[in-house]
C-alpha positions in Angstrom: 0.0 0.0 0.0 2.6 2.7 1.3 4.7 1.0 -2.2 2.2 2.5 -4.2 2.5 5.6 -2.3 5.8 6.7 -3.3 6.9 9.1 -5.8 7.8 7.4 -8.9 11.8 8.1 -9.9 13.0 9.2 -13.3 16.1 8.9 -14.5 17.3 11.2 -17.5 19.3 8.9 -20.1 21.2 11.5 -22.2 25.1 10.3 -24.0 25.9 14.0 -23.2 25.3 13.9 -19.5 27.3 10.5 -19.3 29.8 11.4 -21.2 30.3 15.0 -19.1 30.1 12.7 -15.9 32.5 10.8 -17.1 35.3 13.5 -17.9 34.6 14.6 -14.7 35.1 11.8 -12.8 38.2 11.1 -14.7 39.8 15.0 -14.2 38.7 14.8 -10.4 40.8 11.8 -10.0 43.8 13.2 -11.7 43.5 16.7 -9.5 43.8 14.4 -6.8 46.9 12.4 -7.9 48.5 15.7 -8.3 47.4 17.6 -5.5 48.2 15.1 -2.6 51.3 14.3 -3.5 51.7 18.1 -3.6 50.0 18.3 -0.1 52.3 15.8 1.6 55.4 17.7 0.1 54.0 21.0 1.8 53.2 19.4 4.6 56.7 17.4 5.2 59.0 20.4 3.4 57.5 23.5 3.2 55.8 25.5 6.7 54.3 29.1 6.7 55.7 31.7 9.4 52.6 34.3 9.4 53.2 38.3 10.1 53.8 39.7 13.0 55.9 36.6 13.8 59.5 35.7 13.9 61.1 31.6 14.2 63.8 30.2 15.2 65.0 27.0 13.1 65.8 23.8 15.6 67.6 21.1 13.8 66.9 17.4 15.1 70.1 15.6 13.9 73.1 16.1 11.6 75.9 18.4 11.3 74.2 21.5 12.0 72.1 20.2 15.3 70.8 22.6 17.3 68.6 26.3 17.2 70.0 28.5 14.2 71.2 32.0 15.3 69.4 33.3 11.8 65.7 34.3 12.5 63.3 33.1 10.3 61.2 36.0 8.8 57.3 35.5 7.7 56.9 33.9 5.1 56.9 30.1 3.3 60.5 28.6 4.6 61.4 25.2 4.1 61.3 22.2 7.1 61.9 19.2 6.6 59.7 16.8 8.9 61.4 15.0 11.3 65.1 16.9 10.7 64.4 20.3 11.8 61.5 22.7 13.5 60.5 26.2 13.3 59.1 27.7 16.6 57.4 30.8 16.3 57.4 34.0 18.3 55.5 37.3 18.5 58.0 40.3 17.0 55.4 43.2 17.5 55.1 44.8 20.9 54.0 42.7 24.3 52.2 44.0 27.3 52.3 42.8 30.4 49.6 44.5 32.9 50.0 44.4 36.4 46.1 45.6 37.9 43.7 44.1 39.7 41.0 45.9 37.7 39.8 43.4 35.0 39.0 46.5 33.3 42.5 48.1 32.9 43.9 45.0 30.9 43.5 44.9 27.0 42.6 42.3 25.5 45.3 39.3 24.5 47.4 41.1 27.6 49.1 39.0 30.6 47.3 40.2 33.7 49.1 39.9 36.7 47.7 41.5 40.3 48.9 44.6 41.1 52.0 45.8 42.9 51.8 46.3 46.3 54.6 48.4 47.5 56.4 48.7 51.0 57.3 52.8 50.8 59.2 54.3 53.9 56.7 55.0 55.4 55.1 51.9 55.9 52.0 52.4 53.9 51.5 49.7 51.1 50.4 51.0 47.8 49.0 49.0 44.9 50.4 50.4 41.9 49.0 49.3 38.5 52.1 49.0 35.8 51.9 48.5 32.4 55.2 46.8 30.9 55.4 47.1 27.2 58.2 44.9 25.3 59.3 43.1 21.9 61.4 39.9 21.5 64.4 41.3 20.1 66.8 37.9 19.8 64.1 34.7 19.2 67.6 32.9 19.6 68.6 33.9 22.8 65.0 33.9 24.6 64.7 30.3 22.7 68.2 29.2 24.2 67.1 30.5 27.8 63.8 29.8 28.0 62.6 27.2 25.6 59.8 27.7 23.3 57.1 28.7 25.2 56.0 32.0 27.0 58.7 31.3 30.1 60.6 34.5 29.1 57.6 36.5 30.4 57.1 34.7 34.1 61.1 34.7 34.4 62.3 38.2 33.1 59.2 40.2 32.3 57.3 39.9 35.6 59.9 38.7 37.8 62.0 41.9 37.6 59.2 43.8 36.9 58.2 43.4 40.8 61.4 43.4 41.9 62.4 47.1 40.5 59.2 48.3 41.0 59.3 47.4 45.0 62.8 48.5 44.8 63.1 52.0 43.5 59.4 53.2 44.3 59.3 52.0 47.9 62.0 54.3 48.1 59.7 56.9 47.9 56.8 58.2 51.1 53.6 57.3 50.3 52.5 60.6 49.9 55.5 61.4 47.2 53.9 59.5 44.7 52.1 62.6 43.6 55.3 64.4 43.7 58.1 64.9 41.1 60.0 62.9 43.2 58.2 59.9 41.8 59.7 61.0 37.9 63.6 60.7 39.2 62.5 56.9 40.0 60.5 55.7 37.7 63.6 57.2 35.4 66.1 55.0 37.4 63.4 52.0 37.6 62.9 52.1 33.5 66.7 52.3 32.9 67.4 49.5 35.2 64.6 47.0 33.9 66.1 48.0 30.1 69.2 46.9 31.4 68.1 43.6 33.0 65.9 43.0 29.6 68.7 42.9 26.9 70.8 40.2 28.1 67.7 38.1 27.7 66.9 38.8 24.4 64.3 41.3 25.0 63.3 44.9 24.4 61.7 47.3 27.2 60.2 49.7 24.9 57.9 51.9 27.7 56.9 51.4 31.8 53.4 53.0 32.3 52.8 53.6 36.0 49.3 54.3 36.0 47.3 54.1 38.9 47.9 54.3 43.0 45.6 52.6 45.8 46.1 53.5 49.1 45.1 51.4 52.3 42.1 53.4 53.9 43.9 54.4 56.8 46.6 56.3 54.9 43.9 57.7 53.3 42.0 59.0 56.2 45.2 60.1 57.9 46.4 61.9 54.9 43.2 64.0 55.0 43.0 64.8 58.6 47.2 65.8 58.0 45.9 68.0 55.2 42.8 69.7 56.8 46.0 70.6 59.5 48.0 71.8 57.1 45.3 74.2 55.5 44.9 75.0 58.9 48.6 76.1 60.2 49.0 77.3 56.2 45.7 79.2 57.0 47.4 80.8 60.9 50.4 81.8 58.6 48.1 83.7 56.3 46.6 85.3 59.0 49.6 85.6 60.9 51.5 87.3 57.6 48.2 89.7 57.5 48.4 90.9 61.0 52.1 91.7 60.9 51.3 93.5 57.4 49.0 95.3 59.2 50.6 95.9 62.0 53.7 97.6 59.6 50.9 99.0 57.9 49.8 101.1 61.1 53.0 101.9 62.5 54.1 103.0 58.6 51.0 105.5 58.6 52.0 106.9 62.4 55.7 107.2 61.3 54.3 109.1 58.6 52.0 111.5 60.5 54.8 111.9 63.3 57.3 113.2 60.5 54.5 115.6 59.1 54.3 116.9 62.8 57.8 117.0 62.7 58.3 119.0 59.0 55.5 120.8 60.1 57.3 122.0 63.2 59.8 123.0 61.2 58.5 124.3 58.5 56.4 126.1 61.5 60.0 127.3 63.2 61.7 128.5 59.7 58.6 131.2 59.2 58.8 132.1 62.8 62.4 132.6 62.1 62.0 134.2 58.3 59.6 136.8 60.1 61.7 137.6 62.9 64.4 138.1 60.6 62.3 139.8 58.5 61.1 142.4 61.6 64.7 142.5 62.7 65.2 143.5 59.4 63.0 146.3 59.1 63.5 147.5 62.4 66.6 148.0 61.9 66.4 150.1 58.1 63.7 152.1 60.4 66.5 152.4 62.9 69.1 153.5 60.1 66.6 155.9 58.9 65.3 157.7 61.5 69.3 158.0 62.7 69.7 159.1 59.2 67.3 161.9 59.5 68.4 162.8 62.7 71.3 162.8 62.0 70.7 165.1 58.9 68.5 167.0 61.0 71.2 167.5 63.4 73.8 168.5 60.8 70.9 170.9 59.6 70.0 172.6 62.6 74.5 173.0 63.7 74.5 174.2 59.6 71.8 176.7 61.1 73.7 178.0 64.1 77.0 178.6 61.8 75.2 180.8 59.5 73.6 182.5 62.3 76.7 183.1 64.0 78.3 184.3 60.6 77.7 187.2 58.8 75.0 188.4 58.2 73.3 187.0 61.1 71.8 190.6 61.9 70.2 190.7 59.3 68.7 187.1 59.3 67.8 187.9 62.9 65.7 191.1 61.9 63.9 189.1 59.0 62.9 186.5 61.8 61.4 189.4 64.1 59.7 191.0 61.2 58.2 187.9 60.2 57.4 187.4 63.8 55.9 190.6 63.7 53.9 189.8 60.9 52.2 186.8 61.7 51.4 188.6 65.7 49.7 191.2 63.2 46.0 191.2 63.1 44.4 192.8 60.0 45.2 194.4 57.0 48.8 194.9 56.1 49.6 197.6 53.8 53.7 197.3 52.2 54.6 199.9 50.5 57.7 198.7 50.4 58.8 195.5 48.8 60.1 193.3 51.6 62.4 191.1 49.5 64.4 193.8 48.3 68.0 192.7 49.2 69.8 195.2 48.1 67.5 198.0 50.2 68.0 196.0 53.0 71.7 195.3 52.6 72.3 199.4 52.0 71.0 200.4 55.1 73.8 200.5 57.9 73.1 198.9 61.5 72.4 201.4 63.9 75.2 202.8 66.3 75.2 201.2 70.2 74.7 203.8 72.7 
């Protein structure tokens, strides 16, 4: 019944679709005596070093047993199976993070924790380092540390640590914000460079990148600065009063040498003026001893010419003047009274 049911098959008899089948099948079969062969050659002779990597040739047996010195660059390079190797390794830069945020590593990085460090003051602090690297002699990091990633758990992290510890516990816990901190990490890259190249291998940076401190440190380093700000703060204020204080005896040194140019700017008027009165009193002086003087000379010129000749005469014009002025009333001259020469003519009268 369910025989009946089933769809019925048809087959297509065409001489063109056998015969294409059947060149088919036959150039399928020769690919594959061709390609394996070619296959098993690749895969016993020839191997492929990809980029960004670098070998190292190890030869089994023979003569020349034993890693080649001569890097092997990327590329198809022959190896023969069973008589020699090439072992690859990475030739662009390595990272090594030492964190214990998952976070901070990059991906394909070694994460190691981070570095806690003794400092002199006996506060541990984790410090996150980033160690970046290349392999510069595959041959010598071969020789050393075989084939595998050894190199980076026995130069890489191992002195890593130990510099780290060394050079930045060194340092107060507090200095790691300081420029104090560049001198080291100076010393500490340096050093690590030096420890690197006999190893084969390349320091190319050391990234110090993030500090934790313990929580006491942290509260102890805030109660040490809120008494700093605080003594910095009484300084200030210290510093202001004493301003202040030269400030107020500045301004009473000035007023007290007003007082005192005043005084004597006061004094050299007083003294100009009494100069100045001495001065005059003394022309006055001079003067009136002048005109006394002249007056006296006058008055003894006077008395000479009375007593002289002529005096007579002189003394009758002073007693008719008198007699003039004690005169009351009209005056009648018929005479002129300042005829000279009448007056001269006449002769003084004859004592009795």
């Amino acid at each position: 019944m369910f025989e009946s049911l089933k769809a019925p098959r048809f087959q297509v008899q065409s001489p063109f679709l056998q015969q294409l089948r059947g060149r088919i099948g036959k150039t399928g079969w020769r690919l594959l005596l061709v390609l394996v062969p070619l296959f098993f050659l690749r895969a016993c002779f020839l191997t492929y070093v990809p980029p960004g990597m670098v070998g190292v040739r190890q030869v089994s047996y023979g003569p020349g047993k034993g890693l080649q010195k001569q890097p092997v660059t990327p590329g198809y390079h022959r190896e023969i199976a069973g008589y020699e190797k090439i072992q690859t390794f990475p030739r662009d830069i390595q990272v090594v993070e030492f964190t214990n945020n998952p976070a901070e590593s990059g991906a394909g990085h070694r994460q190691m924790p981070a570095i806690n460090v003794p400092t002199v003051d006996g506060y541990p602090v984790d410090v996150d380092v980033s160690v970046l690297y290349r392999l510069k002699d595959p041959y010598k990091v071969a020789s050393k540390f075989g084939f595998g990633r050894g190199y980076e758990e026995s130069v890489v992290i191992r002195f890593t640590d130990f510099l780290v510890k060394r050079y930045l516990g060194e340092l107060l816990a507090e200095q790691f914000y300081h420029e104090t901190r560049l001198a080291k990490v100076a010393a500490l890259k340096a050093d690590l460079a030096g420890r690197f190249a006999p190893n084969g291998l390349e320091l190319a940076d050391v990234l110090i990148r993030q500090y934790d401190y313990p929580q006491t440190f942290q509260t102890l380093t805030e109660q040490k600065k809120i008494q700093d700000q605080s003594v910095l703060a009484n300084q200030q204020l210290a510093k202001q009063n004493e301003v202040q204080t030269r400030l107020n005896q500045t301004i009473a040194e000035g007023k007290n040498l007003i007082n005192v140019k005043s005084s004597e700017f006061n004094a050299q008027i007083t003294e100009i003026n009494a100069r100045k009165d001495l001065y005059e009193r003394q022309k006055h002086a001079e003067a009136d001893l002048l005109i006394k003087s002249a007056e006296a000379n006058g008055t003894e010129l006077i008395n000479r010419a009375v007593e002289g000749a002529g005096s007579a005469k002189l003394l009758k014009l002073r007693r008719g003047l008198a007699l003039l002025d004690s005169i009351k009333g009209p005056i009648y001259i018929t005479e002129d009274p300042t005829d000279l020469g009448k007056i001269s003519s006449e002769k003084p009268e004859k004592k009795q």
